[in-house]
N, C-alpha and C positions, 0 to 999 in steps of 0.2 A: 503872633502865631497866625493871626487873619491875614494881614497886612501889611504891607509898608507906603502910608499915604502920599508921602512922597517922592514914590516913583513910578516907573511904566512899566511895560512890559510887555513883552511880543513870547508869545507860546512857542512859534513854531520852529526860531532860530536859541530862544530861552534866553532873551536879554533883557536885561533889565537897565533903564538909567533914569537918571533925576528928573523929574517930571516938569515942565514946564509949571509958568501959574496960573497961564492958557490953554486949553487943549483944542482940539478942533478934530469931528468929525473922521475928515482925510488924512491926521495925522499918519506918518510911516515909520514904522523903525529903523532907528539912524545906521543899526549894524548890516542888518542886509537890505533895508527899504523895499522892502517885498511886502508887508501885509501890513494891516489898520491894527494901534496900538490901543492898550488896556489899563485902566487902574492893575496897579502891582497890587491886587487880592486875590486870595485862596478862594473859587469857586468850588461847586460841588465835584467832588472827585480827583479832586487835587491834594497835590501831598500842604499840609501845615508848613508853616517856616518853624524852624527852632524846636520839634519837638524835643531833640536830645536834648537841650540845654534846658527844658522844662523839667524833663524826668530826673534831672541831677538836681537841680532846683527845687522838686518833689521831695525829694530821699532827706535833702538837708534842711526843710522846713522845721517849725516850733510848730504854727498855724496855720492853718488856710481856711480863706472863711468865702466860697464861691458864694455873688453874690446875682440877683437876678437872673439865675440859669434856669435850666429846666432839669439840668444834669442827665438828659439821656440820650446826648449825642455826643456821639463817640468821635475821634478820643476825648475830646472832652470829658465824658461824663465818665471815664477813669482815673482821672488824675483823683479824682475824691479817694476811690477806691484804693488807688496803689499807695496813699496818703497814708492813707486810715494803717493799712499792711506797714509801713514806714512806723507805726507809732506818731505819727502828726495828727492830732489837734483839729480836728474836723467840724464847722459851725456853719450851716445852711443861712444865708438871710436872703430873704425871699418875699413878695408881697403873700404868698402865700404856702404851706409847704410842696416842695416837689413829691412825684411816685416815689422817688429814694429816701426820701428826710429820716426815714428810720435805721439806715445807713449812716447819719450823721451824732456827731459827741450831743450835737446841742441846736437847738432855730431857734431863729430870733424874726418873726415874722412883724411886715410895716414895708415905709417904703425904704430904699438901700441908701436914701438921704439919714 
């Protein structure tokens, strides 16, 4: 949903291709070679990858146990929420509880090892 580490990415024409296992600096995108290219990740203000296929993934859970979140950034910090609504099995494990842990079936606080 952050990511896909191995590829690249140019905003401005929206391409994406397989990333080298070198990058450089002056790299250009090979589609229109117009501007300096990116790790293929979700920065602040940008849409998720795969939301839909999470929320289907959501509905048809038993469990979901988010584990080292903070659970208050969105969308993230809904899928607990649309979970719990789903009837799914809700368990926080956490070094320590989140603001929402009383939103959750159940913690299990330590480390997520």
């Amino acid at each position: 949903m952050h990511a896909a580490l191995a590829s690249a990415h140019y905003a401005a024409c929206r391409a994406r291709w397989q990333r080298p296992a070198v990058t450089a600096p002056d790299d250009r995108c090979p589609g229109c070679c117009a501007g300096p290219v990116r790790p293929d990740i979700v920065w602040f203000d940008e849409s998720y990858y795969h939301l839909q296929e999470i929320w289907v993934a959501l509905r048809a859970a038993v469990l979901i146990v988010p584990t080292g979140a903070s659970e208050t950034v969105f969308p993230v910090a809904a899928f607990t929420q649309k979970a719990a609504r789903f009837g799914v099995a809700c368990f926080e494990r956490n070094a320590e509880a989140s603001a929402v842990a009383s939103g959750f079936h159940g913690i299990r606080l330590g480390p997520a090892s």
